[in-house]
N, C-alpha and C positions, 0 to 999 in steps of 0.2 A: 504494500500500500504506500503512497507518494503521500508527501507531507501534506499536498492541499488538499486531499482526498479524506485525510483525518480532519483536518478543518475542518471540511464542509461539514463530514459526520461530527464534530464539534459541536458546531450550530444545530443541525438537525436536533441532538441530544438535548442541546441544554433548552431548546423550543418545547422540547415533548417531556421536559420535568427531572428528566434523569436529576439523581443526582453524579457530584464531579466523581466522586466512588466505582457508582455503576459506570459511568460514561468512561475513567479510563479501564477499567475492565474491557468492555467491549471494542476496546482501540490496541488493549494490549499493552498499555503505558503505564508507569508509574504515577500516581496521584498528585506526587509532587510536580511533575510536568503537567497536568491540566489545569492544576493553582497556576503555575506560571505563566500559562497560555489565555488564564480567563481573567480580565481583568477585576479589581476588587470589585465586589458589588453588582456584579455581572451573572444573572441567575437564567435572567431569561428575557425575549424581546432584544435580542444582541444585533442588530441591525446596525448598532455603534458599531460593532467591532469589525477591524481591520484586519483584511487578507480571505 
């Protein structure tokens, strides 16, 4: 899987509630990388975020 590819599923996840837990499970990534990738405060309606 290519980086933007987990992005997108980034967003798709944090849109449908996941939480950061579940969502890097499903990516395969450590927890600590989807804290550093989701800006603070950033749960859900992420149309802010960049990339």
């Amino acid at each position: 899987m290519y980086g933007s590819e987990r992005h997108v599923l980034l967003r798709h996840y944090l849109a449908a509630g996941l939480s950061k837990t579940a969502i890097a499970a499903r990516l395969g990534l450590d927890r600590s990388t989807i804290h550093r990738w989701i800006p603070p405060g950033i749960t859900a309606g992420i149309t802010s975020m960049s990339r």
